[in-house]
DRENPA-3360 file (N, C-alpha, C; in nm, 2 decimals, always signed):
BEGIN
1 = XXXXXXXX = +0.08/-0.12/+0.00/+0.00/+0.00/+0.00/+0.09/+0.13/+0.00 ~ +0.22/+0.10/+0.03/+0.32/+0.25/+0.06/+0.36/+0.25/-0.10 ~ +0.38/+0.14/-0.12/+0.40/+0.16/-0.29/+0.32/+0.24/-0.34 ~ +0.18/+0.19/-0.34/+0.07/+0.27/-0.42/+0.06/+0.41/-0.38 ~ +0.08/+0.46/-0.20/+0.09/+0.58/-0.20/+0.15/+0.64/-0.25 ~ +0.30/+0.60/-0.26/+0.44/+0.68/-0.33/+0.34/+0.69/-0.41 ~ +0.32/+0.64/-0.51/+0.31/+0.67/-0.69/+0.17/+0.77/-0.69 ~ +0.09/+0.77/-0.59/+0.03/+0.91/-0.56/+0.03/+1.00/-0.53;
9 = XXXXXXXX = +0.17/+1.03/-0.48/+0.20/+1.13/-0.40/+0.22/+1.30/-0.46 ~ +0.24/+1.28/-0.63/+0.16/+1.42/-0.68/+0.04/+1.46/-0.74 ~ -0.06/+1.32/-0.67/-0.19/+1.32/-0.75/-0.27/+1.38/-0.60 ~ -0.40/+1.49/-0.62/-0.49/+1.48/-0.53/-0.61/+1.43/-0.55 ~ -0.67/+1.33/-0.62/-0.73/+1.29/-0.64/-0.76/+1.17/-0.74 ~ -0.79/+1.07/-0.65/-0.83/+0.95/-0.76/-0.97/+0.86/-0.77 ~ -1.00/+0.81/-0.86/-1.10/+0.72/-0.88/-1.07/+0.56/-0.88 ~ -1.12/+0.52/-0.75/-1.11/+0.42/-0.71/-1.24/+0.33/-0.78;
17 = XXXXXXXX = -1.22/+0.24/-0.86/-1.26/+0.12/-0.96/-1.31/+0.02/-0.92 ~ -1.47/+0.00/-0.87/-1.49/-0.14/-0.83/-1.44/-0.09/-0.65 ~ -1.47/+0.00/-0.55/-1.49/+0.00/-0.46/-1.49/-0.09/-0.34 ~ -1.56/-0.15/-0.36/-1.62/-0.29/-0.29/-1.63/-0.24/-0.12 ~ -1.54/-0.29/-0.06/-1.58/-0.27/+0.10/-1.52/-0.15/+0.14 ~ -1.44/-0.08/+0.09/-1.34/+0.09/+0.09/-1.27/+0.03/+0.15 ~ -1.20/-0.10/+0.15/-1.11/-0.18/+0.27/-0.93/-0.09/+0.18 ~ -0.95/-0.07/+0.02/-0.78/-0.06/+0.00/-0.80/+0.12/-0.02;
25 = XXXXXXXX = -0.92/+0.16/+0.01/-0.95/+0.32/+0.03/-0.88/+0.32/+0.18 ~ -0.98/+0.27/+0.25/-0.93/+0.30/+0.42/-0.81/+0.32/+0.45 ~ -0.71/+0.21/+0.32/-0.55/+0.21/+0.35/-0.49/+0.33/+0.30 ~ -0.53/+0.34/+0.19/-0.49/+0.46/+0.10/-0.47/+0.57/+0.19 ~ -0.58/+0.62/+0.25/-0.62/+0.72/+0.35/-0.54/+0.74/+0.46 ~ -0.50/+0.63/+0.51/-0.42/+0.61/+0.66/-0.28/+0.65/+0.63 ~ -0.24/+0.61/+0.49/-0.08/+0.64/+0.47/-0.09/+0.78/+0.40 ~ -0.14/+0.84/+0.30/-0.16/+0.93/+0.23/-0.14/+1.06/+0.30;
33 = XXXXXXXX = -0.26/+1.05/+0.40/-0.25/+1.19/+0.50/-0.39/+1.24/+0.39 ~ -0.44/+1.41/+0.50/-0.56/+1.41/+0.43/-0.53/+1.51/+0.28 ~ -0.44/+1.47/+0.20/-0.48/+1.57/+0.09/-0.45/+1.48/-0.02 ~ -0.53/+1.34/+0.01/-0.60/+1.29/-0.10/-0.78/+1.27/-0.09 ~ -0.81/+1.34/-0.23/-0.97/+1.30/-0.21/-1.00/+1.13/-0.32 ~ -1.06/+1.09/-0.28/-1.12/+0.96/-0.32/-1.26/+0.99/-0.36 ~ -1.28/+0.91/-0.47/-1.42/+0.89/-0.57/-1.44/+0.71/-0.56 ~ -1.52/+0.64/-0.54/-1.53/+0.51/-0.53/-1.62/+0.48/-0.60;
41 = XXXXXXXX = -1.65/+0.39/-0.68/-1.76/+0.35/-0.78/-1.77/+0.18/-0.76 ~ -1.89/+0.14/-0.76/-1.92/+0.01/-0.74/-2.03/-0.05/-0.74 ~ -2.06/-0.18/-0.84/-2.24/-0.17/-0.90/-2.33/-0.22/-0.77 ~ -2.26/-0.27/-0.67/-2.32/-0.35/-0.59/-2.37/-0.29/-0.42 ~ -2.52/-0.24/-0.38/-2.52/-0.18/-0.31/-2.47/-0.23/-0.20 ~ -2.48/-0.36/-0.15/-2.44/-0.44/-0.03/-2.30/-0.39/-0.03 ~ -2.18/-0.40/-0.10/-2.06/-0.35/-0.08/-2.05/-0.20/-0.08 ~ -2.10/-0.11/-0.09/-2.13/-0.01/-0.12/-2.15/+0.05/+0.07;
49 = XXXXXXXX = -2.23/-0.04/+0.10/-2.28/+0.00/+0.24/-2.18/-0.01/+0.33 ~ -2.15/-0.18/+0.31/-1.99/-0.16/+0.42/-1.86/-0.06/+0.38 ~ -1.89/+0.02/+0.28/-1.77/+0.10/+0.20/-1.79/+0.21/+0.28 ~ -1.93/+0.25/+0.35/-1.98/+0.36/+0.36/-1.97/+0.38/+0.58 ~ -1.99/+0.25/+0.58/-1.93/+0.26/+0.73/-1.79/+0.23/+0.77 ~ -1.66/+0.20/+0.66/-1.55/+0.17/+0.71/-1.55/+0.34/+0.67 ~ -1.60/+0.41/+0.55/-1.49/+0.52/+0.52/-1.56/+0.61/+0.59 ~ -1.70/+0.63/+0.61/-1.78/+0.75/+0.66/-1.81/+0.87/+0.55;
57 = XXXXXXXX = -1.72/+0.95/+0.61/-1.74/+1.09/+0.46/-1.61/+1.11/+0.40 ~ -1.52/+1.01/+0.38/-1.36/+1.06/+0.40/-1.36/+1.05/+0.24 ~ -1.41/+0.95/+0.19/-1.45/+0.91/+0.02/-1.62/+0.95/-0.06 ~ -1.63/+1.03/-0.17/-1.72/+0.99/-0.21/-1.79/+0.86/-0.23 ~ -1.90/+0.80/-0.24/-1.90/+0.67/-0.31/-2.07/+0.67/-0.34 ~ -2.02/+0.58/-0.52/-2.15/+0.59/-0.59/-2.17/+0.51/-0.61 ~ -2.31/+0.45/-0.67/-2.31/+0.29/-0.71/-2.36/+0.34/-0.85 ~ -2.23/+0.26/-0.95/-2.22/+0.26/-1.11/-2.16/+0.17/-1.15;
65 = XXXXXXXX = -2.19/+0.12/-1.27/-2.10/+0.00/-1.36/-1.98/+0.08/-1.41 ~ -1.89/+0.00/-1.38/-1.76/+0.07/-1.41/-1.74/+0.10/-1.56 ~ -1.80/+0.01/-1.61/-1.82/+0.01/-1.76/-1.90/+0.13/-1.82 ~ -2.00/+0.20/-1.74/-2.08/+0.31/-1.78/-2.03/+0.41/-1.66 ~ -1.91/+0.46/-1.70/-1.85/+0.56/-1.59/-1.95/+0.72/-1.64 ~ -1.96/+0.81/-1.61/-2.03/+0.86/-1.61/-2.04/+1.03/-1.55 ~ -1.96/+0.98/-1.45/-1.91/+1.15/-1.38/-1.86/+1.23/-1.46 ~ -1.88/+1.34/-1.36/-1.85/+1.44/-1.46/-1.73/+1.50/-1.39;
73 = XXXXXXXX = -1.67/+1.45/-1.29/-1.54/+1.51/-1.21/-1.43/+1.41/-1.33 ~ -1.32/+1.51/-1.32/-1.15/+1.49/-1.35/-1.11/+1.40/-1.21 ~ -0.99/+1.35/-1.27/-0.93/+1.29/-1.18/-0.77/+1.27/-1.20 ~ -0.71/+1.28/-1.11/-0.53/+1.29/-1.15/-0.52/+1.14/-1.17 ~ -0.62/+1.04/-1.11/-0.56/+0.92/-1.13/-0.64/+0.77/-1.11 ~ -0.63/+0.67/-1.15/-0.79/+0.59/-1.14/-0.68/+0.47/-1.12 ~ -0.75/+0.34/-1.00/-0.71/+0.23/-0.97/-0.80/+0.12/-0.94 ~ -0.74/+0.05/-0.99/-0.87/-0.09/-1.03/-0.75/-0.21/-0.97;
81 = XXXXXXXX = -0.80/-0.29/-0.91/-0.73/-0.42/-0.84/-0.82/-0.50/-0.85 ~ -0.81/-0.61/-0.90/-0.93/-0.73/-0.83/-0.89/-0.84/-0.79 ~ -0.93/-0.84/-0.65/-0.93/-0.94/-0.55/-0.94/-1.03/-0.61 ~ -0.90/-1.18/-0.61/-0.94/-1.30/-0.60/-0.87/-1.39/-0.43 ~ -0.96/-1.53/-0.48/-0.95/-1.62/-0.31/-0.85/-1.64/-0.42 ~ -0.77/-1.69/-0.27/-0.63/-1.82/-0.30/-0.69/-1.93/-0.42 ~ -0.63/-1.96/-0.48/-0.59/-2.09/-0.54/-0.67/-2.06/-0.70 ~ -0.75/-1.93/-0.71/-0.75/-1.90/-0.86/-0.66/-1.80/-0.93;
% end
């Protein structure tokens, strides 16, 4: 996650891809310090909700198909990861 900060560290703002629980926002935030703003997109409300009690107000968060992105904010920078369990 310090990696991913460094490579943030002249961006203020990014769009976080597929959201899910805000579990690699929450991290982002903790190392960053506050002069990163976060955008979080994610089609699924159930993940959406626990995104919304780990992060509070610290992240926007919308529910959208990443595929029909749609905002109308700029962004210095967009990050998409996808989880898988062990053994796929």
């Amino acid at each position: 996650m310090r990696a991913l900060s460094f490579q943030l560290a002249d961006h203020q703002s990014l769009l976080k891809l597929g959201v899910g629980t805000g579990l690699i926002c929450d991290r982002l935030l903790e190392v960053s310090g506050a002069g990163l703003r976060i955008a979080g997109i994610d089609h699924t409300e159930t993940m959406l909700a626990q995104a919304r009690i780990r992060l509070g107000g610290r992240a926007r968060l919308v529910r959208q198909n990443i595929l029909d992105k749609t905002t109308s904010s700029a962004f210095d920078a967009a990050y998409w990861r996808r989880m898988t369990k062990p053994g796929r």
